[in-house]
C-alpha positions in Angstrom: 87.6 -93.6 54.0 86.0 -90.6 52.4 87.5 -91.2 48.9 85.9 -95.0 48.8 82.7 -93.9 49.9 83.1 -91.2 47.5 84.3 -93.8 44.8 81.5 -96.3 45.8 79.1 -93.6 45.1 80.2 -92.3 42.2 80.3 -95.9 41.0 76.4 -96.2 42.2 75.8 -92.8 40.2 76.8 -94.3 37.1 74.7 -96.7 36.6 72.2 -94.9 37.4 72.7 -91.5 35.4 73.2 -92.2 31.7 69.5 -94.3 32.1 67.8 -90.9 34.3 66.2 -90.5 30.7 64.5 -93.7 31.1 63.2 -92.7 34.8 62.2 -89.3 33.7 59.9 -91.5 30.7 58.6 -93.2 33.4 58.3 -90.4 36.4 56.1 -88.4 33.2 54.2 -91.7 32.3 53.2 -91.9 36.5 52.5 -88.1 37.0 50.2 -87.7 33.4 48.3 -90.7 33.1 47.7 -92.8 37.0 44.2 -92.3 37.6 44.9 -89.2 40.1 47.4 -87.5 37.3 47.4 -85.0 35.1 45.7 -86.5 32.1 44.5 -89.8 33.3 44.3 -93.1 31.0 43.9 -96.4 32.3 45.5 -97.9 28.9 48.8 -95.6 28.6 49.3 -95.8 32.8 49.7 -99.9 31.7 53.0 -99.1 30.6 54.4 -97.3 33.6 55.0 -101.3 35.8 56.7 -102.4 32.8 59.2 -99.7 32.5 59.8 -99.4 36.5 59.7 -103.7 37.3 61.6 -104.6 33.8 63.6 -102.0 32.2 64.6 -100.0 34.9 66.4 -102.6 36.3 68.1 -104.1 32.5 69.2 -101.0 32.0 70.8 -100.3 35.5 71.9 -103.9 35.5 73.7 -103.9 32.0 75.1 -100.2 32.7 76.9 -101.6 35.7 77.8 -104.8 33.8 79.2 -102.6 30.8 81.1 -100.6 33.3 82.9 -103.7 35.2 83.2 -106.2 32.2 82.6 -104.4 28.7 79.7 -104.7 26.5 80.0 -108.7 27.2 79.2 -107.8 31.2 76.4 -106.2 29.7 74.6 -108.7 27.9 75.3 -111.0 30.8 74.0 -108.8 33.4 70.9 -108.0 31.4 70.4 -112.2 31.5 71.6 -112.4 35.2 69.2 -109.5 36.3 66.2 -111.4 35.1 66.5 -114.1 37.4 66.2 -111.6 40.1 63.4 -109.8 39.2 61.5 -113.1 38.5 62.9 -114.6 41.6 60.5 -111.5 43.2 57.4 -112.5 41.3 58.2 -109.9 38.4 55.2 -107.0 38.6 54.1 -108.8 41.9 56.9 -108.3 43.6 59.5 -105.2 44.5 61.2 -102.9 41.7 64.6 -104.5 41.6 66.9 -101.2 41.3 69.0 -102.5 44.0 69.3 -105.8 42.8 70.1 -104.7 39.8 72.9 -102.5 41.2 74.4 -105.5 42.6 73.6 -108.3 39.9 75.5 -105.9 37.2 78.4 -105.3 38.6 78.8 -108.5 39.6 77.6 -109.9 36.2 80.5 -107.8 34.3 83.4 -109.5 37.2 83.1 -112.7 36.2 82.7 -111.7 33.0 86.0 -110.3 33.0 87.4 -113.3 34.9 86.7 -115.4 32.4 87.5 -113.4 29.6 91.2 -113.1 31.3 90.9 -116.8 31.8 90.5 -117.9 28.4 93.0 -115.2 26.8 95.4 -117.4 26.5 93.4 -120.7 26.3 91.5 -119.9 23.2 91.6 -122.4 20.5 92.3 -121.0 17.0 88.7 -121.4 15.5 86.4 -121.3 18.7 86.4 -117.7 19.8 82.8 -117.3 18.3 81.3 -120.5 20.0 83.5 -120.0 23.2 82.0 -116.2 23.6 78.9 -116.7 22.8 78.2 -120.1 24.6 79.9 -118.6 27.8 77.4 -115.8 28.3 74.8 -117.7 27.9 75.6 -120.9 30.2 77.2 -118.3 32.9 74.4 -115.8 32.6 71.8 -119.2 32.8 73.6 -119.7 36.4 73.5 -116.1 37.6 70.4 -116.0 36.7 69.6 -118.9 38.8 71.7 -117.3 41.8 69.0 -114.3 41.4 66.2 -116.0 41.5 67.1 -117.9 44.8 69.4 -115.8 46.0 69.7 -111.9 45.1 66.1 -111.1 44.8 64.7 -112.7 48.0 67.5 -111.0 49.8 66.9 -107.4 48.3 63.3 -108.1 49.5 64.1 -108.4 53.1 66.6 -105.5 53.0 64.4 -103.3 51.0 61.4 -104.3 53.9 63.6 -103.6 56.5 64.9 -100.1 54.8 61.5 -99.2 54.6 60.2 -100.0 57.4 63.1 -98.0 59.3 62.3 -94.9 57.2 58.1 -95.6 58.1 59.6 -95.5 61.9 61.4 -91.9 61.3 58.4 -90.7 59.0 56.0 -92.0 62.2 58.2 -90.2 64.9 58.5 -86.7 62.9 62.5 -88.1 63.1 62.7 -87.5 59.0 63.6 -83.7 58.8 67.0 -84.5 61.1 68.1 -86.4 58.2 69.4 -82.9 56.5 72.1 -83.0 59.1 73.8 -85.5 57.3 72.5 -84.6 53.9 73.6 -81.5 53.2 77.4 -81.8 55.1 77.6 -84.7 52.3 76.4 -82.9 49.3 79.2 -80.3 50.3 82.0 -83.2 50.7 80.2 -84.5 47.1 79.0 -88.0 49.1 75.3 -87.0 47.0 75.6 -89.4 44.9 76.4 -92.2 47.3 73.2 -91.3 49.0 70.9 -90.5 46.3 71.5 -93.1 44.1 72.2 -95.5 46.6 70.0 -95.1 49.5 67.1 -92.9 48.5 66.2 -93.6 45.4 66.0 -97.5 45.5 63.3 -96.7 48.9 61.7 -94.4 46.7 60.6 -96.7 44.1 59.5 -99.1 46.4 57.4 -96.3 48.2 56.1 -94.9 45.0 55.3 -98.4 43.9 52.7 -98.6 46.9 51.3 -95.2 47.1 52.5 -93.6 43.5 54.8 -90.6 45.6 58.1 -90.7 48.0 58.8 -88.4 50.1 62.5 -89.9 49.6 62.9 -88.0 46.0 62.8 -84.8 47.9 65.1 -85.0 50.6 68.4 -84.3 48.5 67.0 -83.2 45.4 65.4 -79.6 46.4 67.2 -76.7 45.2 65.9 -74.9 47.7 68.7 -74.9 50.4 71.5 -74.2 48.2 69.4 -71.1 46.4 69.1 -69.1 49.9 73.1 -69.6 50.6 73.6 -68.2 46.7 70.9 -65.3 47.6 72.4 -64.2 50.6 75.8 -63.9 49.2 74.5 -62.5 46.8 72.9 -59.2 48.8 75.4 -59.5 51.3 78.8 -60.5 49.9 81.3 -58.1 50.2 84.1 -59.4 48.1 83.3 -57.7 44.4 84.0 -60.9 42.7 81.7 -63.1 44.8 78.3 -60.5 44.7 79.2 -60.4 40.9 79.4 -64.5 40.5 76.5 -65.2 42.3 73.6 -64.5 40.3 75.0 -66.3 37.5 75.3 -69.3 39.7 71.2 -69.2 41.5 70.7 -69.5 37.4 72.8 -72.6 36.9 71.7 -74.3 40.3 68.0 -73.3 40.5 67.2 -73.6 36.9 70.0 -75.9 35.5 69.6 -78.1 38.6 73.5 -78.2 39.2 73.8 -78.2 42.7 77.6 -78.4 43.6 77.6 -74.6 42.1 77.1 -73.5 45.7 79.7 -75.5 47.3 82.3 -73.7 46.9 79.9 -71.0 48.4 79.8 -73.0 51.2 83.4 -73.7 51.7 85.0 -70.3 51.4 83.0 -69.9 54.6 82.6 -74.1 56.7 79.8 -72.4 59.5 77.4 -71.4 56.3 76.5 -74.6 56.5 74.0 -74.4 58.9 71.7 -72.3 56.6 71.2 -75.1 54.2 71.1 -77.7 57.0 68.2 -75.9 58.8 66.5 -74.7 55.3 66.2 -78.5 54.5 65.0 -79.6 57.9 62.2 -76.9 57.5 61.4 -78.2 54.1 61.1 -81.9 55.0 59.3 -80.8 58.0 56.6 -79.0 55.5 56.5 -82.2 53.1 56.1 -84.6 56.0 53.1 -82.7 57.1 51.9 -82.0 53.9 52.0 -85.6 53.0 54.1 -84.3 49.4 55.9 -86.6 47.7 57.2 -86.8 44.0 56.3 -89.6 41.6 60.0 -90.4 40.5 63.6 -89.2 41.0 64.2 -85.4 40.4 67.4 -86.1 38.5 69.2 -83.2 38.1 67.8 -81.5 40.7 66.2 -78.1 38.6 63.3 -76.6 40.0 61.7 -77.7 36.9 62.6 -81.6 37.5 61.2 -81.0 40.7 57.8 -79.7 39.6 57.6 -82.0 36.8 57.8 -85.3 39.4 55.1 -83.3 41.5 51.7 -85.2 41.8 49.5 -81.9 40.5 46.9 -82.7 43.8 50.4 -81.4 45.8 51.6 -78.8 43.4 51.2 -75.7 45.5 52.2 -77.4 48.8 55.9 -78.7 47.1 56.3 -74.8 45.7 55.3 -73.6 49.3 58.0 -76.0 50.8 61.1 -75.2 48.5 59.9 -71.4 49.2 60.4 -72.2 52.9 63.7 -74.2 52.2 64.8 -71.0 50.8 63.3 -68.1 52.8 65.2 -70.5 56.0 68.6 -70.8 54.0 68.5 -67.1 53.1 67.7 -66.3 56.9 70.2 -68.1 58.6 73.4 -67.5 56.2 72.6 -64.0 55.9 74.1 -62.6 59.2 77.0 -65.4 58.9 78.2 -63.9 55.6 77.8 -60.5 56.3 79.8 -60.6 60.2 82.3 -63.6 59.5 85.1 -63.2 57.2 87.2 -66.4 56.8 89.4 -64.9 54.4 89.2 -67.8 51.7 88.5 -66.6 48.3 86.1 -68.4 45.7 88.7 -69.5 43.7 90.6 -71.4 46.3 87.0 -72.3 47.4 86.0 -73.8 43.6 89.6 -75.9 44.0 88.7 -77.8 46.6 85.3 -78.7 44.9 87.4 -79.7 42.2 89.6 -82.0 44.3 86.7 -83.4 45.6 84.6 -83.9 42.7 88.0 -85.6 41.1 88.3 -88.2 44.3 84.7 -89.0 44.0 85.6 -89.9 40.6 88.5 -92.3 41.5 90.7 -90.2 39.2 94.5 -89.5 40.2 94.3 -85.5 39.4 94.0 -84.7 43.2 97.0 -86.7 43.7 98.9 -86.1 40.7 98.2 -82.0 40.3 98.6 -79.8 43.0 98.3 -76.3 42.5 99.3 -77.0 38.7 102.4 -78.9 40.3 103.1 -82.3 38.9 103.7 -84.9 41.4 105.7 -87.3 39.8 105.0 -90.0 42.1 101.4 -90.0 41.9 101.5 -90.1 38.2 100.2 -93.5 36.6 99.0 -92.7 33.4 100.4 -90.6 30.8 98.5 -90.2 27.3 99.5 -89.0 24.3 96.0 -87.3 21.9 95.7 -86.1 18.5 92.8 -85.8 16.6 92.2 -89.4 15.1 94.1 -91.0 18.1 96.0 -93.2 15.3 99.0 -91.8 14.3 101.4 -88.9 15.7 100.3 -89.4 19.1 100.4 -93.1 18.4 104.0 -92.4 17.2 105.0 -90.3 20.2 103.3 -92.9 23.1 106.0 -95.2 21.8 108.7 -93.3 21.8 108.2 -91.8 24.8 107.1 -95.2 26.8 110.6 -96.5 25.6 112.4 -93.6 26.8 110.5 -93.9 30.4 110.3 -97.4 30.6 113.4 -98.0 32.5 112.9 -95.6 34.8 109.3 -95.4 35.5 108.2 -99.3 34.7 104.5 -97.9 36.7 104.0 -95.7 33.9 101.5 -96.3 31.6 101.9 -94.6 28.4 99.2 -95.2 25.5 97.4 -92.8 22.8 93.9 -92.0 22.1 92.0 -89.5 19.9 91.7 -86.4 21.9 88.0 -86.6 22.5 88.5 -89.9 23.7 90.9 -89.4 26.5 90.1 -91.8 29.4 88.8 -90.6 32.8 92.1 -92.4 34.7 94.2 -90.2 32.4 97.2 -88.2 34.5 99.5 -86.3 31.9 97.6 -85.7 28.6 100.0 -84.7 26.1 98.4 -82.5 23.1 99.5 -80.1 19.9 99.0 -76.8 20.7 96.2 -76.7 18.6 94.3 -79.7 20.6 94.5 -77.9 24.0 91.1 -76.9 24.2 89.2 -80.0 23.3 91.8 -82.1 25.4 90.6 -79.7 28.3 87.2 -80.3 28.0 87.8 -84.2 27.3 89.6 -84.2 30.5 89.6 -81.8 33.2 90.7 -84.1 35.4 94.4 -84.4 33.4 97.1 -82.2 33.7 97.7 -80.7 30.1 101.0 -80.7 28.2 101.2 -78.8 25.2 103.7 -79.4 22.8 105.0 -78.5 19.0 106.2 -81.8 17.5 105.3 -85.8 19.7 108.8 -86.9 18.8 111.5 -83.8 19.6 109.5 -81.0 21.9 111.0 -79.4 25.3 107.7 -79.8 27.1 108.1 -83.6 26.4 111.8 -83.2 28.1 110.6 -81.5 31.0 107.7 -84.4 31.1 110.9 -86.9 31.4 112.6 -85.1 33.6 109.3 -84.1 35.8 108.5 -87.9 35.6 111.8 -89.7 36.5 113.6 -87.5 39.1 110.5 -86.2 41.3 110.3 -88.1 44.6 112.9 -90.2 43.8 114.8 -91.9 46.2 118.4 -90.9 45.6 119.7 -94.7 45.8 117.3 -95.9 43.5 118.9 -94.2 40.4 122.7 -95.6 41.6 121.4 -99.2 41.5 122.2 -100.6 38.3 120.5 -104.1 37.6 122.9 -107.2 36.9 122.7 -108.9 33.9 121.2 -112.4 34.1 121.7 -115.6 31.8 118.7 -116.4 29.8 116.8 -119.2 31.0 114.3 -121.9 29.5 111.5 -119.9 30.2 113.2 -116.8 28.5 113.8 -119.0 25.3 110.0 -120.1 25.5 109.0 -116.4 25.8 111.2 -115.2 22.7 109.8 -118.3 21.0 106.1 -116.8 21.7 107.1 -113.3 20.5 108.5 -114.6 17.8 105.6 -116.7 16.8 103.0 -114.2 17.6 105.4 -111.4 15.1 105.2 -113.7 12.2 101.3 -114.5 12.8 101.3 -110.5 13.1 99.2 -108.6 9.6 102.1 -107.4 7.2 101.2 -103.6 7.4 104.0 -102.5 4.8 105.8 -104.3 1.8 108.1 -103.2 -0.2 105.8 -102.1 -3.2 104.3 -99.9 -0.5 108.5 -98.0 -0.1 109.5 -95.4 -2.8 112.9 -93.8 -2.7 114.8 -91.1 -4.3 111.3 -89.0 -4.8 110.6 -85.0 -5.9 107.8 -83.2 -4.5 107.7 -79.4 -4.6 105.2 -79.1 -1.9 104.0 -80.9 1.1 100.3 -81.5 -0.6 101.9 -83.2 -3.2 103.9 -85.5 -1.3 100.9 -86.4 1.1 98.7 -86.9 -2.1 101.3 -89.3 -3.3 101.8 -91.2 0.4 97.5 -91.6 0.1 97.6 -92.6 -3.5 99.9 -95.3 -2.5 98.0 -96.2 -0.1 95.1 -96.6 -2.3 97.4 -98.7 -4.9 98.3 -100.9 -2.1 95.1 -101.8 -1.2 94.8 -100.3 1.9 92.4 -97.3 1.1 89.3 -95.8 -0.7 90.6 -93.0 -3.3 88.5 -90.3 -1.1 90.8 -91.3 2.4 93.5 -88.8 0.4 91.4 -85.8 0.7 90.9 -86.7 4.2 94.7 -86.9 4.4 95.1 -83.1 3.1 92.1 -81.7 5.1 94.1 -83.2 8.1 97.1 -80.9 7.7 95.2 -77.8 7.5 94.4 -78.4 10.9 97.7 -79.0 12.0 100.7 -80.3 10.5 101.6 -84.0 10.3 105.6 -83.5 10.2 107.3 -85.2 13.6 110.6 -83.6 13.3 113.6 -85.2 12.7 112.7 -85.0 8.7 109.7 -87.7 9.4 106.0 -87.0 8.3 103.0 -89.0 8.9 99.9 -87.7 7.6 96.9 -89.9 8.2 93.0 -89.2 7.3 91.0 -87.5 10.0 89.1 -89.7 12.6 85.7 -89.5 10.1 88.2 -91.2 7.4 88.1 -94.1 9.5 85.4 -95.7 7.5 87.1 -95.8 4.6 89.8 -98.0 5.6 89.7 -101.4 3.8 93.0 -102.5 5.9 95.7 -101.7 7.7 98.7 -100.1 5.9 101.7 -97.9 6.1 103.5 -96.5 2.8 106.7 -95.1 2.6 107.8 -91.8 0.3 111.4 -90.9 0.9 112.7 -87.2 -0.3 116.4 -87.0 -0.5 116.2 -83.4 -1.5 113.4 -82.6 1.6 110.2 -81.8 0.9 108.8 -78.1 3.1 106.4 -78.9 5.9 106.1 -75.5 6.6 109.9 -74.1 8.2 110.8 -77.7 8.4 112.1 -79.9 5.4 110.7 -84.0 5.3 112.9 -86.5 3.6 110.8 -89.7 4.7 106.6 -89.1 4.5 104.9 -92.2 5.9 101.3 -92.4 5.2 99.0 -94.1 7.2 95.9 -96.1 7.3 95.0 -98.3 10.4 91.9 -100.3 11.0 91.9 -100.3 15.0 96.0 -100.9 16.9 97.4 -103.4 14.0 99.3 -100.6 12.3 100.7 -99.5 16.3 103.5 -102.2 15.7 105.1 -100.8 12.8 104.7 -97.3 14.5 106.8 -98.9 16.6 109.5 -99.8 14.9 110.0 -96.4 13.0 110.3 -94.9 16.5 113.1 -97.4 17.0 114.6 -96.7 13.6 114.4 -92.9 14.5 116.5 -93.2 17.6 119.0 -95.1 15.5 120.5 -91.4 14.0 122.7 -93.3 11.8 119.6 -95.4 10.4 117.6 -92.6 10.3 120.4 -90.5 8.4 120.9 -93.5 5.6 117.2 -94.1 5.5 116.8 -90.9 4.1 119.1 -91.1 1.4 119.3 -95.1 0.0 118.1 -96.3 -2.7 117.9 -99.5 -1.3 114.5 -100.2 -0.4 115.0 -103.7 0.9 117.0 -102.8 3.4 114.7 -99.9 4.8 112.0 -102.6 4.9 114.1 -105.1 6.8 114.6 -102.0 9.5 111.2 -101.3 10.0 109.6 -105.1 9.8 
């Protein structure tokens, strides 16, 4: 239950969060130029309902859409959206924010649906009438659901919302909502709340009287910068005292809250400091009648000034002071008399965990402790710096080699600043660690020398197919079975769809019995190939050299592949694949190359042939003869 909710939220956070730029614009608009601002001007304030009843809710809408159903969803939620917000009387009306957090998503599932639909039902010829005419008669109809439907109803649940939240402001009820709010940030539910709850009331509050008290409740930093003060006077674990100042800078001034969870979780009762700090703080605001112009996103000290109507300046300062004079108080005694024993490392796991569920992301299943959990694994990527051709070459060959045994498995490659967020097992040179790291922390990292022959990749297999295993599963070998018509029909399509396939290497594109002397000289000739065929602008060869002084392009096995780096991308013409072969061997370093492929892709086409050299390479007899022939026919037949 806690991981949806957490999921849910983070899903609510980002749509919201790459446009905060766009509510920052218009929280600085409201707080300089409203006629009670900073600088007031009738003529620039103008701009401020545009941005909070129009664009706010396009770009909300169309980053949920892009998120569900690609950069189609997007175009259709930004149509489907409108209807809502002119189902609401546009400026008239109520900011759409949650509307718009419904309409996208729901905009970018059907289109998905559809796109599914008509993979296999596109006529030849159509595609660009099909896709275009779909969005625009699908996004006419959702658009028409808005206006009827999704607005009017976010009207009467944004009324009743806020007229539940005027009944708790009336009764002096607010402040007990830190009970809940602080527990959550802890279990990392903030975004679930903030993004979902508060800020959507917010608008519609600022919208009426130009502040919400709703942008403060989660936002202050004040709370979490007592619990980081006290530990750091009182703390008697060396390690702690000496982390904490460091981390009052990054949460008070970076506005990074979950800093201080793990704070919090080395020692569960601490919570009590921020939970009473806030309650004294939204006490203060209510009677203060304080209130910031727009969301404090991230939640800095200096976000939380900036969104600060300058009539309550000193009274929001005064109340964040209290938040943290209470939070400093109250945890104070608890850290300095109560020793739980848990140490900030363990502590900054578990926010890790948590942050990963809130994410949807496998690593909290798949990784415990650094401990694969072979079960739990779904996703195993293979990186390298352009994402197009040793880690290309090593997904293949190591999804055959798993397929059998782990069918669940998904195995593709990517460049390695492009690995995916659902990623399990990231597989990286040695030399890639780092970036793949920061690409995804979520992943568990394997490092290896070579994608095609490396012991890391054994282990990987071994990890991968044996852990959790039931023991019978592994005894049960499947029958053969006849072919039927609907095999036939299915070779028939694959057959059909391989001849339709771009011819990626011909045989002007294979040279046998070559000389090289070094390795720079046989990748020069594999790109000057490539150029002859077609495939390539002269300048993709340099790329191809200043790849391999990063790291070497040689597989093992006596295979090379060198490729341009990911910039080289652009100067591509099409998709191509040339083969050198070096009977003598050619020195890649300690290693000796007697086939150097080179390789030029414009987006997966050239994936297919990778293909088949990983097939020909686990042939050792092909492989062996391959690097010796003079036939170059026959070398072509084995890899087309």
């Amino acid at each position: 239950m806690k991981n949806a909710i957490q999921r849910f939220g983070k899903f609510l956070s980002g749509m919201v969060m790459p446009n905060i730029g766009a509510f920052i614009a218009w929280g600085l608009i409201t707080a300089l130029f409203i006629p009670d601002g900073w600088l007031p001007n009738e003529k620039l304030a103008s701009i401020h309902p545009y941005i909070l009843f129009f664009l706010l809710p396009i770009l909300i809408a169309g980053q949920g859409g892009q998120m569900v159903g690609g950069l189609r969803g997007r175009v259709m939620a930004s149509i489907a959206v409108m209807g809502t917000i002119a189902g609401v009387g546009g400026t008239e009306g109520q900011p759409m924010l949650m509307g718009a957090m419904i309409m996208g998503p729901l905009a970018g599932w059907i289109t998905k649906k559809f796109d599914q639909f008509m993979e296999t039902r596109m006529p030849a010829g159509f595609e660009m009438l099909i896709n275009n005419f779909s969005i625009g008669i699908i996004g006419m109809l959702l658009a028409m659901l808005g206006f009827y439907g999704i607005g009017p109803l976010m009207t009467a649940i944004l009324t009743v919302l806020a007229a539940g939240v005027e009944v708790l402001v009336n009764h002096g009820l607010l402040p007990l909502s830190a009970i809940f709010i602080e527990p959550a940030k802890v279990l990392f539910l903030n975004n679930a709340i903030n993004h979902g709850i508060f800020t959507p009331i917010g608008i519609e509050q600022a919208a009426e009287a130009g502040r919400s008290i709703m942008y403060m409740l989660e936002a202050d930093p004040g709370p979490g910068l007592g619990v980081l003060l006290a530990y750091w006077v009182f703390s008697k674990d060396k390690t702690t005292k000496q982390s904490a100042p460091g981390a009052v800078i990054i949460h008070f001034l970076g506005g990074i809250h979950e800093i201080y969870f793990p704070y919090v979780l080395m020692n569960p009762i601490v919570i009590i400091a921020p939970i009473l700090g806030n309650i004294a703080a939204i006490t203060w605001f209510s009677l203060m009648k304080c209130g910031l112009v727009a969301p404090a996103s991230p939640g800095s000290i200096i976000a939380f000034l900036s969104m600060t109507p300058k009539d309550k300046m000193w009274q929001t300062i005064v109340g964040v002071l209290i938040a943290t004079a209470v939070s400093f108080l109250v945890a104070s005694p608890i850290i300095r008399f109560t020793d739980k024993g848990k140490s900030l490392e363990d502590a900054q796991g578990a926010v890790a965990a948590s942050k990963a569920a809130s994410k949807g992301e496998a690593v909290a299943a798949a990784v415990t402790g650094g401990i694969l959990n072979a079960a739990a694994v779904k996703k195993v990527i293979f990186a390298c710096d352009a994402g197009m051709g040793s880690s290309a070459m090593g997904a293949t060959k190591f999804r055959n080699r798993i397929a059998a045994a782990r069918p669940d498995i998904t195995v593709k490659n990517t460049s390695v600043d492009n690995i995916p967020a659902d990623c399990d097992v990231a597989v990286v040179q040695q030399t890639l660690v780092e970036r793949a790291q920061k690409s995804a922390p979520q992943a568990k990292i394997v490092s290896i020398g070579n994608f095609l022959a490396d012991p890391a990749l054994d282990d990987l297999y071994i990890q991968l197919t044996t852990g959790d295993k039931p023991a019978e599963e592994a005894a049960v070998e499947e029958a053969p079975k006849e072919k039927t018509v609907m095999d036939v029909v299915e070779e028939a399509k694959a057959a059909a769809a391989a001849a339709a396939a771009p011819k990626v290497m011909s045989l002007s594109g294979i040279l046998t019995g070559q000389k090289a002397a070094t390795k720079e000289e046989a990748i020069r000739a594999a790109g000057e190939l490539l150029v002859k065929e077609g495939c390539v602008e002269p300048s993709y060869v340099d790329a191809m050299l200043e790849r391999e002084k990063v790291f070497t392009t040689y597989m093992g096995m006596g295979v090379a592949i060198p490729h341009g780096t990911s910039e080289a991308k652009g100067q591509v013409k099409k998709t191509g694949i040339t083969l050198l072969q070096y009977p003598d061997g050619v020195p890649f370093g300690d290693e000796m190359a007697h086939l150097v492929f080179g390789i030029a892709g414009v987006g997966d086409e050239h994936l297919d042939m990778i293909q088949k050299i990983v097939q020909a390479l686990d042939n050792p007899d092909d492989l062996e003869k391959m690097k010796t022939t003079t036939d170059a026919q026959w070398i072509l037949d084995k890899l087309s």
